[in-house]
C-alpha positions as CSV (number, residue, x, y, z in Angstrom):
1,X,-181.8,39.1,-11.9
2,X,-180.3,40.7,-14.9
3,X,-180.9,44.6,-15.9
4,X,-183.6,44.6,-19.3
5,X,-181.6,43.6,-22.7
6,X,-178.5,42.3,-20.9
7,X,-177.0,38.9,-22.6
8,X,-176.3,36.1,-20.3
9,X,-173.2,34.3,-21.6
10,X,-173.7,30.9,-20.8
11,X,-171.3,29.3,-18.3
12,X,-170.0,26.7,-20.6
13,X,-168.8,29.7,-23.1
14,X,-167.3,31.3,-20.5
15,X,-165.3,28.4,-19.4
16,X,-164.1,28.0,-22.6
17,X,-163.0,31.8,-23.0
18,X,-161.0,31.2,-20.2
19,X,-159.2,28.1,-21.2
20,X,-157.0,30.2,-23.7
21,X,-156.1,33.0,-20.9
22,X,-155.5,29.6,-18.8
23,X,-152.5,28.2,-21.0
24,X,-151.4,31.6,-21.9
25,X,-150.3,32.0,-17.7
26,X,-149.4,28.7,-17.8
27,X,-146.2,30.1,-20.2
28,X,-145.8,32.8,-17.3
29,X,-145.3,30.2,-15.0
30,X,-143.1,27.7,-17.0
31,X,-140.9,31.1,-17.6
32,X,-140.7,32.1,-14.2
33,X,-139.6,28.1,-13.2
34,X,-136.8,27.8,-15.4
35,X,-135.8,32.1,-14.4
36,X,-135.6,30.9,-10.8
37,X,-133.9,27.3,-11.4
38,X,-131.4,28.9,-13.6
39,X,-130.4,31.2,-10.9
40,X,-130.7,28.6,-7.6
41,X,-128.6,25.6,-9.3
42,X,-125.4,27.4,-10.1
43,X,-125.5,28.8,-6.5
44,X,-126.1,25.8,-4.4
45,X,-123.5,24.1,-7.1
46,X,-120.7,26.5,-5.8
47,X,-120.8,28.1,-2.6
48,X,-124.2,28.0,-1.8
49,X,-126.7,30.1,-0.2
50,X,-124.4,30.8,2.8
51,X,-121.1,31.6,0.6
52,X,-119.2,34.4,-0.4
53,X,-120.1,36.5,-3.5
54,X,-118.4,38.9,-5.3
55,X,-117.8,41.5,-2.4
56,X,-120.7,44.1,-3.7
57,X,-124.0,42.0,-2.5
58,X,-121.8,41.5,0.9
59,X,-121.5,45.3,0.9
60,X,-125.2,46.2,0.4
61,X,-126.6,43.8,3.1
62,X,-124.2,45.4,5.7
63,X,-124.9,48.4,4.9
64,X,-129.1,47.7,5.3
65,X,-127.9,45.9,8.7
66,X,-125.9,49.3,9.7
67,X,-129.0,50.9,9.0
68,X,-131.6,49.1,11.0
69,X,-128.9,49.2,13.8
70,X,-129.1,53.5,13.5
71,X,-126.3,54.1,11.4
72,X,-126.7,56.5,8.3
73,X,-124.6,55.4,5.3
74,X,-122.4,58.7,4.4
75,X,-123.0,59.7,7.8
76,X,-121.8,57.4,9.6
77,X,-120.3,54.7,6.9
78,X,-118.9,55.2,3.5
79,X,-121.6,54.2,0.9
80,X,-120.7,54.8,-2.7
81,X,-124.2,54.6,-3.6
82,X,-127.2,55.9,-3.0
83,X,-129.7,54.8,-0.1
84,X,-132.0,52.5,-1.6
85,X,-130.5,49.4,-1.9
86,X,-130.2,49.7,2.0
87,X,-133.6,50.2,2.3
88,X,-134.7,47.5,0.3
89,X,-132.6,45.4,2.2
90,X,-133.7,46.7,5.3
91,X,-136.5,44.0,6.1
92,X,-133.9,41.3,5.3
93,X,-131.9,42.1,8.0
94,X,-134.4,43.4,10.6
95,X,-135.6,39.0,9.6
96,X,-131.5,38.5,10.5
97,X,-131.9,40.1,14.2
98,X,-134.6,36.6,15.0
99,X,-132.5,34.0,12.4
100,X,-128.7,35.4,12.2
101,X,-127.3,37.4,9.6
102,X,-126.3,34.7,7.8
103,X,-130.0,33.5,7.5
104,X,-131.1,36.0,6.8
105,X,-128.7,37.3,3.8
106,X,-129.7,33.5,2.4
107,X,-133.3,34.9,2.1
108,X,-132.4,38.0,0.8
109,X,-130.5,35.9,-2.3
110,X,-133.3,33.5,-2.8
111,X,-135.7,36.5,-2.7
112,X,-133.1,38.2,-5.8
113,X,-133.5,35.2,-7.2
114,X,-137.4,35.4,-7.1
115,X,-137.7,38.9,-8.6
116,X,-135.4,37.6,-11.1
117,X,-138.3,35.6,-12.4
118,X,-140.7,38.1,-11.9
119,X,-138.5,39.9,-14.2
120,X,-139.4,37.7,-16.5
121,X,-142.9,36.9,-16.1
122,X,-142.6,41.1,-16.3
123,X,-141.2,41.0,-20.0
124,X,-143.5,37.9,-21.1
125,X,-146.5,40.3,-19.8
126,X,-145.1,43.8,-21.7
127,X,-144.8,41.4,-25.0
128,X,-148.8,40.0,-24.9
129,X,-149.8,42.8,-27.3
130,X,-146.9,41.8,-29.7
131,X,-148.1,38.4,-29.7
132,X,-147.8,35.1,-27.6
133,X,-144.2,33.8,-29.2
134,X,-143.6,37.1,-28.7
135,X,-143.8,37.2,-25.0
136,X,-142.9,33.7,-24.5
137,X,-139.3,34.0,-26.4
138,X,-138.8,37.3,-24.9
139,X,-139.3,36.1,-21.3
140,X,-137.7,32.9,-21.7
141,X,-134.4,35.1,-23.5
142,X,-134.1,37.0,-20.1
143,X,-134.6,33.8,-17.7
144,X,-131.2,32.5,-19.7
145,X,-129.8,35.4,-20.5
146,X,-126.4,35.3,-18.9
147,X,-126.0,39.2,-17.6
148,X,-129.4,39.0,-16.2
149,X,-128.8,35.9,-14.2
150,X,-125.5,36.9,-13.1
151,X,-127.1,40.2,-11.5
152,X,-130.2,38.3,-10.2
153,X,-128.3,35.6,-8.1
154,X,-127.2,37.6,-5.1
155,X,-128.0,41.1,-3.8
156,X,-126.8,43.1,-7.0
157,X,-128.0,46.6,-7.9
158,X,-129.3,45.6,-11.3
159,X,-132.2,43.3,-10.5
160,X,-134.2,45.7,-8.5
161,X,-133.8,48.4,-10.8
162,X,-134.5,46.1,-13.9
163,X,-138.2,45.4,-11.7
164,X,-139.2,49.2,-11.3
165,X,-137.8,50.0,-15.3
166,X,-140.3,46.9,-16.0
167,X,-143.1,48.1,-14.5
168,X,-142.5,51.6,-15.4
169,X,-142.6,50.0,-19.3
170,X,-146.0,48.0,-18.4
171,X,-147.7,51.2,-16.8
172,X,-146.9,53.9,-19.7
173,X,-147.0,51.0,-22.7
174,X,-150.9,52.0,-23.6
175,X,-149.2,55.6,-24.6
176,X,-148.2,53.5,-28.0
177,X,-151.3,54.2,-29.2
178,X,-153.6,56.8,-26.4
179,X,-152.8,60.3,-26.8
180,X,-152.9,59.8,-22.8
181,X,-152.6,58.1,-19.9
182,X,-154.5,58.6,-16.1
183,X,-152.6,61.2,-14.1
184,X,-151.5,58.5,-11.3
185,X,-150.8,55.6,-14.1
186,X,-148.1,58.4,-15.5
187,X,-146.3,59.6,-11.9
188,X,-146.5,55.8,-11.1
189,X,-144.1,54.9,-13.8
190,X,-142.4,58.2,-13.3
191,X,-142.0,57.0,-9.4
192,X,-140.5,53.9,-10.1
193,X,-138.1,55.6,-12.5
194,X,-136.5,57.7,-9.8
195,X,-136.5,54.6,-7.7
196,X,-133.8,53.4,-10.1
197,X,-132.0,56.1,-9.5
198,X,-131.9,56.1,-5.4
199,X,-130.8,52.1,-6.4
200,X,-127.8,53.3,-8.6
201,X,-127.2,56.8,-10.2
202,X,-127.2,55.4,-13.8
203,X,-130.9,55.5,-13.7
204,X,-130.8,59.0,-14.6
205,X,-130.1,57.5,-17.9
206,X,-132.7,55.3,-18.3
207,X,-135.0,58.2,-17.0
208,X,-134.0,60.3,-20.3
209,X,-134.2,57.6,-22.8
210,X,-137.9,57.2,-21.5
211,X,-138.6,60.8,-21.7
212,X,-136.9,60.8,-25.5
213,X,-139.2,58.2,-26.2
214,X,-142.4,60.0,-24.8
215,X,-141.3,63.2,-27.0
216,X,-141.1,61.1,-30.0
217,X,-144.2,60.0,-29.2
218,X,-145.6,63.8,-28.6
219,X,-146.7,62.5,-25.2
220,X,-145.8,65.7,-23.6
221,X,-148.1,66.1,-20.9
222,X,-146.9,62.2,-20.0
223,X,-143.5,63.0,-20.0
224,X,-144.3,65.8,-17.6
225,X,-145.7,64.0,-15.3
226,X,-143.2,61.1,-15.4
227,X,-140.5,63.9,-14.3
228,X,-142.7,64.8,-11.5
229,X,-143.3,61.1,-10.4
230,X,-139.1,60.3,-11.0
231,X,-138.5,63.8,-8.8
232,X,-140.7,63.4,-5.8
233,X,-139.7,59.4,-5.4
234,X,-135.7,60.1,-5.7
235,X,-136.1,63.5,-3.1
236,X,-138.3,61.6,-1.1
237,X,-135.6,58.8,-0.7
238,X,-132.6,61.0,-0.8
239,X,-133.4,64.1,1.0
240,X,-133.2,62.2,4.5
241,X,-129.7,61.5,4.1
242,X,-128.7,64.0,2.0
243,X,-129.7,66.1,5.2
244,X,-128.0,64.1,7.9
245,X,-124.7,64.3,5.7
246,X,-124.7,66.7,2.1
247,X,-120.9,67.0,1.5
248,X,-120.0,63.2,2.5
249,X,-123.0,62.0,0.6
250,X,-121.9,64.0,-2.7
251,X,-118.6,63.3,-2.7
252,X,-119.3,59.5,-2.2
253,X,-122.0,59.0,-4.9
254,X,-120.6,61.2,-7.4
255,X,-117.2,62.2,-7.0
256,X,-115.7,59.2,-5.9
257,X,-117.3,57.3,-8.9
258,X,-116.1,59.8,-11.7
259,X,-112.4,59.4,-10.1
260,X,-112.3,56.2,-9.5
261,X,-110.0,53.9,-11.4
262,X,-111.0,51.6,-14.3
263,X,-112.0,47.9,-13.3
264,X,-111.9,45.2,-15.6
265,X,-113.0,45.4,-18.9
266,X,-111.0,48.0,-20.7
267,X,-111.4,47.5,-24.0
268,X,-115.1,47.6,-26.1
269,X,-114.4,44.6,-27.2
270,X,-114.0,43.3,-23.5
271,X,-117.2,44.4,-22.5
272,X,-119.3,43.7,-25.5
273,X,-118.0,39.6,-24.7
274,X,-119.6,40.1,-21.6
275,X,-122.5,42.0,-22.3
276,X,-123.4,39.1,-24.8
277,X,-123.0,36.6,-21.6
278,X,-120.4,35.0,-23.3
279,X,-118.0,35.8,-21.3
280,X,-119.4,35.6,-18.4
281,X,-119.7,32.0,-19.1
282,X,-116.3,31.3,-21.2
283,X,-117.1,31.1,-24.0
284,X,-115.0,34.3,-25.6
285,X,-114.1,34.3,-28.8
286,X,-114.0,37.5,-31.2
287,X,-116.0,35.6,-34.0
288,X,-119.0,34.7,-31.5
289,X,-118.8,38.4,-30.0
290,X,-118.9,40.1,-33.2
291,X,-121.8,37.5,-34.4
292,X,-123.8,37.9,-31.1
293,X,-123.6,42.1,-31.5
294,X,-124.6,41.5,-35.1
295,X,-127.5,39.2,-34.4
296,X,-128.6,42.1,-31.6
297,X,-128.4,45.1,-33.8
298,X,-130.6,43.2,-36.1
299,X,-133.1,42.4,-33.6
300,X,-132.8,46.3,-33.0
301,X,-133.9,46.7,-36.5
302,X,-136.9,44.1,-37.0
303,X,-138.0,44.9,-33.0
304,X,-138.3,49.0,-34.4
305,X,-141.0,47.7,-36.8
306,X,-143.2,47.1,-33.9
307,X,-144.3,50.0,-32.1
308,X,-144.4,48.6,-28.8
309,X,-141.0,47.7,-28.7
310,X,-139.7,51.0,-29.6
311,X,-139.2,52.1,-26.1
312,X,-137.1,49.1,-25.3
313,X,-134.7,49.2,-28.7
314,X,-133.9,53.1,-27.8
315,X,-133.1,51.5,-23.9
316,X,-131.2,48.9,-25.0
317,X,-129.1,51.1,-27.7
318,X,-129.1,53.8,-25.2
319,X,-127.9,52.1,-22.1
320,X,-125.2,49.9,-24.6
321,X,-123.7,52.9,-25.4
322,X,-123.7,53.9,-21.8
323,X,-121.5,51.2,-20.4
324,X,-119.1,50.9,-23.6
325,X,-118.6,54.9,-22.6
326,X,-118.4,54.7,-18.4
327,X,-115.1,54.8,-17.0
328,X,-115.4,51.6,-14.7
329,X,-116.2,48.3,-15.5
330,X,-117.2,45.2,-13.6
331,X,-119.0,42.2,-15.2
332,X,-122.4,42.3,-12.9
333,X,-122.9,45.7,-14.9
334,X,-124.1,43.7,-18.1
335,X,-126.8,43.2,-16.1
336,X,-128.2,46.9,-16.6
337,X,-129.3,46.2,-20.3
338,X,-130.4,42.9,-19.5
339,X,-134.2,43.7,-19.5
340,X,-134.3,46.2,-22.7
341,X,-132.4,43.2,-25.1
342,X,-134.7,40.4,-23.7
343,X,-137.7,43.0,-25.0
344,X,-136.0,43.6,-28.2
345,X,-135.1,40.2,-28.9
346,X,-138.6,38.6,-28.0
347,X,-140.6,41.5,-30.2
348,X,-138.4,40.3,-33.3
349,X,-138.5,37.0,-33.3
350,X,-142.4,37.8,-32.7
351,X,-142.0,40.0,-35.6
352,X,-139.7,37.2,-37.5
353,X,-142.7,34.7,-36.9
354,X,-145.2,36.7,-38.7
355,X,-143.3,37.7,-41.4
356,X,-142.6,34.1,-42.4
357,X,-146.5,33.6,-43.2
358,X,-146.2,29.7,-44.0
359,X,-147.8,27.7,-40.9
360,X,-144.9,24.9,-41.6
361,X,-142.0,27.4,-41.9
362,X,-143.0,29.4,-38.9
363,X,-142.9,26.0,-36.9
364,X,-139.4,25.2,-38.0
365,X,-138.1,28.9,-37.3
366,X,-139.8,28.7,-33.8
367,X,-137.8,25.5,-33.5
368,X,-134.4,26.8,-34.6
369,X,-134.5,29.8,-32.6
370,X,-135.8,27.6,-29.6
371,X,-132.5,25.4,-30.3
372,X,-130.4,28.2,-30.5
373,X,-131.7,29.8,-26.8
374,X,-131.0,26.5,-25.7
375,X,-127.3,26.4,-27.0
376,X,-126.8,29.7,-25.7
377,X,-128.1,28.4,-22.2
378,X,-126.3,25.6,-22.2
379,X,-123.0,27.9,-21.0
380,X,-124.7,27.4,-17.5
381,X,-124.1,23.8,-17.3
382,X,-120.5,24.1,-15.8
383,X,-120.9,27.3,-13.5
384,X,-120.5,27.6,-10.1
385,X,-121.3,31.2,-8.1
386,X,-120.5,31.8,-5.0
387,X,-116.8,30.6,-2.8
388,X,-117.7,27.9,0.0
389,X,-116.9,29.2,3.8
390,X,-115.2,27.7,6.1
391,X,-117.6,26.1,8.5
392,X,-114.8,25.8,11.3
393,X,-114.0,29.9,11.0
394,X,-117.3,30.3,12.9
395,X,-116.3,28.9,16.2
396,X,-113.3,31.1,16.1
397,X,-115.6,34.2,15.7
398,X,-118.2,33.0,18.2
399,X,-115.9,32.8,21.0
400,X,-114.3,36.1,20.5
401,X,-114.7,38.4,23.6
402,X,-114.2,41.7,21.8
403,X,-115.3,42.9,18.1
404,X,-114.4,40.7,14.8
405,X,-113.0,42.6,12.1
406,X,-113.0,41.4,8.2
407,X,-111.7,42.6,4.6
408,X,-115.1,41.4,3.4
409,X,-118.2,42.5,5.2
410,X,-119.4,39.2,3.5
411,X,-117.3,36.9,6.3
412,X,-119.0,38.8,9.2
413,X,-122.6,38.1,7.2
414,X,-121.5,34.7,7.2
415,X,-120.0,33.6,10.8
416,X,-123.3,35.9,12.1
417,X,-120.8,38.5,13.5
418,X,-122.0,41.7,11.6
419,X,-125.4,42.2,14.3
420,X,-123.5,41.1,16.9
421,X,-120.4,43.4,16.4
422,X,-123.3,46.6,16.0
423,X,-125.2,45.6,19.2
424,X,-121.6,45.9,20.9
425,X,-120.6,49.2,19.3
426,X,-117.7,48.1,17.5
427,X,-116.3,49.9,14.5
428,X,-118.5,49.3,11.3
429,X,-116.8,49.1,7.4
430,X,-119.8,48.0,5.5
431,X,-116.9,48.9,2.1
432,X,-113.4,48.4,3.3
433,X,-112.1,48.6,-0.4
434,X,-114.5,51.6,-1.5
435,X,-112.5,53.7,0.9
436,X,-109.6,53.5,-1.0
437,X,-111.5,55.5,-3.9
438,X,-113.0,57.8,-1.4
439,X,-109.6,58.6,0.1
440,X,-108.3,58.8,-3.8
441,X,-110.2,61.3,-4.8
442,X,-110.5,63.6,-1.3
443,X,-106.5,63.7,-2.3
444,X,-106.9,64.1,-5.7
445,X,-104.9,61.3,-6.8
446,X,-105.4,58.4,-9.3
447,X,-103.4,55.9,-7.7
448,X,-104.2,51.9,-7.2
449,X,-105.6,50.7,-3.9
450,X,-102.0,49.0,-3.5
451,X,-100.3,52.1,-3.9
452,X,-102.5,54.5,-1.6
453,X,-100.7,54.7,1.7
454,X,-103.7,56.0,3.6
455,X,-106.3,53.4,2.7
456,X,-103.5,50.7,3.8
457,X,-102.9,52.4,7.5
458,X,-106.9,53.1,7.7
459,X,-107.3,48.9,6.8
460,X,-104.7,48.1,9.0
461,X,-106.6,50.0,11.8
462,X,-109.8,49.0,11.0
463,X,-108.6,45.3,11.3
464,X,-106.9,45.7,14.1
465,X,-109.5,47.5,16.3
466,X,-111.2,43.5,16.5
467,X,-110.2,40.7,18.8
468,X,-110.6,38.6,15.5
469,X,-110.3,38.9,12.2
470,X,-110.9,37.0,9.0
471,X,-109.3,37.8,6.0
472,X,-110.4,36.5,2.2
473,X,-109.6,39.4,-0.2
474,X,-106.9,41.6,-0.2
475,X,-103.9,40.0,0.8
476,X,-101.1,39.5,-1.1
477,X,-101.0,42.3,-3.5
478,X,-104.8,42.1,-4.5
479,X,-105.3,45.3,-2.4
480,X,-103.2,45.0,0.7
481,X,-99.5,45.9,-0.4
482,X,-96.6,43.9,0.7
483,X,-95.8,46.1,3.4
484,X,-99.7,45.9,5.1
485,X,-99.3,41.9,4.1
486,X,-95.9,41.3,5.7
487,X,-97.7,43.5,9.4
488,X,-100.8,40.9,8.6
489,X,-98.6,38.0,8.5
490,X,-97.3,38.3,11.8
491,X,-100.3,38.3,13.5
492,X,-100.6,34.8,15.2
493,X,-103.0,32.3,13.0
494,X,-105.9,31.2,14.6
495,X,-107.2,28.7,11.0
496,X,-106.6,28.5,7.3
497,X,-108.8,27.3,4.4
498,X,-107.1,27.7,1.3
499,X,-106.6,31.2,0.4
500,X,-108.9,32.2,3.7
501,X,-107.1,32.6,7.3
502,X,-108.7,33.7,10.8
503,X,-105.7,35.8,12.5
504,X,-105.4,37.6,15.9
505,X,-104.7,41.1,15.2
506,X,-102.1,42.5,17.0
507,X,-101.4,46.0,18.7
508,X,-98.7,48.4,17.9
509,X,-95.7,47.8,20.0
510,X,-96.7,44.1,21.1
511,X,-95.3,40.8,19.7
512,X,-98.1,38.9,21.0
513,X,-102.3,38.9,20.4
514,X,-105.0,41.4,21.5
515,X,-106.3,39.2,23.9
C-alpha cells in the first residue's frame, strides 16, 4: 500500500523508461564483443592460446607460480618490478597446480583479454554524461585501438593498470561539478591509484597528473584523500616484500630500470609510429604519423571544451610526454596511454557531433568518422601474436628425470615444466634476461647483454643446472654471445623446430650429457 501523496507510475511507463537504458547497454555490450574478438582472433591466428609471447607475460606468470610455490620475488628471484602483477596472477596459477601450467596461463590470456573489454565497456560508461556517441565512439576507439590491444592480449602490465586508472576516473568523475565527494568514494579511487603503481612504478605518474587535476579543480580535501587511499594500497602491497628483501627489492625496481639500456624505439619519431598503433601494425609512414599526432592533439583541444574530459586530455598529454622522455622503450608500452586517448578522442567526436547542429550533417560526420575507425582497424586483418610451440618438445621435457632449464620462462609455461621443476626444488629464473641489467648496474657498467661476461657464465649455469633444456631466444648473438653459443652448441640435440632446439646440457669437464 503506498505512503499518502505518493504517485504510482504505471507499469507500462516504466517499461518504456527502461527501453532507452535497454539499448543504451546494448552499445556496452556490442563494444565489449568486438574488444574481446579483436584481441582472441589475432591470437588463435598465430600461436595460439598455448604459444609463446613476447618474453614479459612469460615472465610475470612464473613469477606468480614462484610465488604460490613460497618464493618471494627480490628475495628469492630477480623481479624488476614490483609485486603486483604476481599477485594478480597468483589465482591463475594456484588454477595451474589442478590443469598444468600451460592451462592455466591460457586462462590467464583469455581473462587479459576479458578485462580488455571491460576496459572498454569502462570508457563507454565514463563518456555517458558527455553524451551517447560520446561513449560509444570512445569505447569502440579503445576496443581497436592498436596499443590497447597489443597490451590486452597476454599478461602485460598495461591492461590491469589501465582497469584500476578507469575506475579511479569513474569514482572521482562527479568532482567535475560537486565541491565533494564521500570520504570512501575519494580513498577508493586513491586505492586503485597506488595499485597501479605496485603493477608498474610509472603509476606514480599517473597518480600526480590526477592530483594536478584535482588542484585545478580546488578539490583539495579530495586530493588529500586520494594520497591517503594511493599510500596505504601501494605500502600495504609493498611493505611485505620490501621487508623480506629492502636492498635487492630497490635496486631491482629502481636502479636496475634507470641503468638499464635503451630498447627499441630510439627516436620520438619511432615511438610516436607506435603509439599511434601504426606501427605496431605496419603501417609506418612519416606522413600518417605526423597526421595521426595532429588529429590527437586536436582531439586534445575540442575534448578540453568538455569538462569531463579534462582529466583524461592532461593523462593522455601527461603520460605522452612520459614515454617520448623514459630511457627504455618497448612497443607493449604504447599501451599505457591507451585508455586516456580513447577518452579524449570519444569526448571530441561527442563534442564534434554537437557542434555540427544539422540532424543530416551530424549523420554523415557520424558516418565518416565510423569509416575512418574502421580503416584504422582494418591494420588487424593480417596480424598474427603469439610463436607456435613445438608440440613434440613436450615429450622431451616430460620424460626428464632431473630439472628442465629454459632461456624463456614461457617454454617451461608451455611443456607444464615450471610447477613441476618448483615442487622438485630446482633452480627458478622467472627473468633470465633481466639479470643481465641487474648484474649491469650492481657493476656499474652500461654494457649490452652480449657483452656482459657475468650474465653469460650465470646463463650458462643456470641452463646447465637442468637435465633438459629448451632454448628459443638468445642464441646466436640475440643475447647469448658467440662464445656461450659455440659451449651451447655442443651440447648433444635432443629436437629442433625452426629457430627452437631441446639440448642436453652438459657438465664442465665431460664430452657427453648430464644424464
Amino acid at each position: 500500500m503506498g505512503n499518502a501523496g505518493s504517485v504510482a507510475v504505471p507499469r507500462a511507463r516504466t517499461v518504456a523508461l527502461d527501453r532507452p537504458a535497454s539499448r543504451y547497454w546494448l552499445w556496452a555490450i556490442a563494444v565489449a564483443a568486438i574488444a574481446f574478438i579483436v584481441r582472441l582472433v589475432p591470437v588463435l591466428r598465430g600461436g595460439g592460446l598455448f604459444g609463446i609471447g613476447n618474453y614479459d607475460d612469460g615472465v610475470y606468470y612464473a613469477a606468480a607460480t614462484g610465488l604460490i610455490h613460497g618464493l618471494l620475488p627480490y628475495q628469492d628471484f630477480l623481479l624488476l618490478h614490483p609485486p603486483g602483477m604476481p599477485l594478480l596472477l597468483a589465482p591463475f596459477a594456484l588454477l595451474a597446480q589442478v590443469i598444468g601450467d600451460s592451462y592455466g596461463f591460457a586462462v590467464a590470456r583469455l581473462a587479459w583479454m576479458v578485462l580488455g573489454a571491460v576496459n572498454a565497456v569502462l570508457i563507454w560508461r565514463i563518456l555517458r554524461p558527455v553524451g551517447m556517441v560520446a561513449a560509444v565512439f570512445g569505447g569502440l576507439v579503445y576496443a581497436v585501438f592498436h596499443p590497447a590491444v597489443y597490451a590486452d592480449k597476454s599478461t602485460l602490465l598495461e591492461c590491469p593498470a589501465t582497469t584500476a586508472l578507469l575506475i579511479a576516473i569513474l569514482l572521482l568523475q562527479p568532482l567535475v561539478h560537486d565541491s565533494s565527494l564521500p570520504r570512501g568514494r575519494t580513498l577508493a579511487a586513491g586505492a586503485l591509484l597506488g595499485l597501479t603503481i605496485t603493477i608498474k612504478v610509472w603509476g606514480v605518474v599517473t597518480v600526480l597528473i590526477v592530483l594536478a587535476w584535482l588542484l585545478l579543480l580546488r578539490r583539495y580535501s579530495a586530493a588529500l584523500r586520494v594520497v591517503i587511499g594511493a599510500a596505504v594500497a601501494a605500502t600495504v602491497i609493498c611493505l611485505p616484500f620490501f621487508a623480506a628483501a629492502p636492498t635487492a627489492m630497490w635496486n631491482q625496481i629502481v636502479r636496475d630500470q634507470l641503468f638499464r639500456r635503451a630498447g627499441r624505439g630510439r627516436t620520438i619519431l619511432d615511438r610516436l609510429d607506435v603509439m599511434t598503433g601504426l606501427g605496431i601494425v605496419g603501417r609506418s609512414s612519416t606522413a600518417l604519423t605526423v597526421a595521426a599526432v595532429t588529429a590527437l592533439l586536436c582531439c586534445a583541444a575540442l575534448a578540453w571544451t568538455c569538462r569531463e574530459a579534462r582529466l583524461p586530455v592532461l593523462l593522455m598529454l601527461g603520460q605522452s610526454t612520459f614515454l617520448l622522455a623514459t630511457p627504455t622503450w618497448f612497443p607493449h608500452f604504447a599501451g599505457f596511454i591507451a585508455g586516456p586517448v580513447a577518452l579524449t578522442v570519444g569526448a571530441a567526436i561527442g563534442r564534434l557531433i554537437v557542434l555540427v547542429r544539422a540532424r543530416p550533417a551530424q549523420i554523415a560526420v557520424s558516418l565518416l568518422l565510423a569509416g575512418a575507425i574502421l580503416v584504422y582497424a582494418s591494420g588487424w586483418k593480417d596480424i598474427k601474436y603469439n610463436r607456435p610451440f613445438p608440440d613434440h618438445f613436450r615429450a622431451f621435457t616430460a620424460n626428464a628425470p632431473g630439472c628442465v632449464t629454459s632461456d624463456d620462462a614461457a617454454a617451461l609455461v608451455a611443456t607444464d615444466s615450471l610447477s613441476r621443476n618448483l615442487s622438485r626444488g630446482c633452480r627458478f629464473v622467472a627473468d633470465l634476461g633481466g639479470n643481465s641489467h641487474d648484474m649491469a648496474a650492481a657493476a656499474g657498467l652500461k654494457v649490452s647483454r652480449n657483452r656482459n661476461q657475468a650474465f653469460q657464465q650465470f646463463a650458462l649455469d643456470y641452463l646447465r643446472s637442468g637435465s633438459v633444456t629448451i632454448l628459443i631466444r638468445y642464441r646466436g648473438g640475440h643475447g647469448f654471445n658467440a662464445k656461450t653459443t659455440a659451449v651451447l652448441d655442443q651440447w648433444p640435440m635432443l629436437a629442433r623446430s625452426g629457430g627452437y632446439q631441446v639440448r642436453q646440457p652438459v657438465v664442465r669437464g665431460r664430452s657427453g650429457g648430464t644424464r
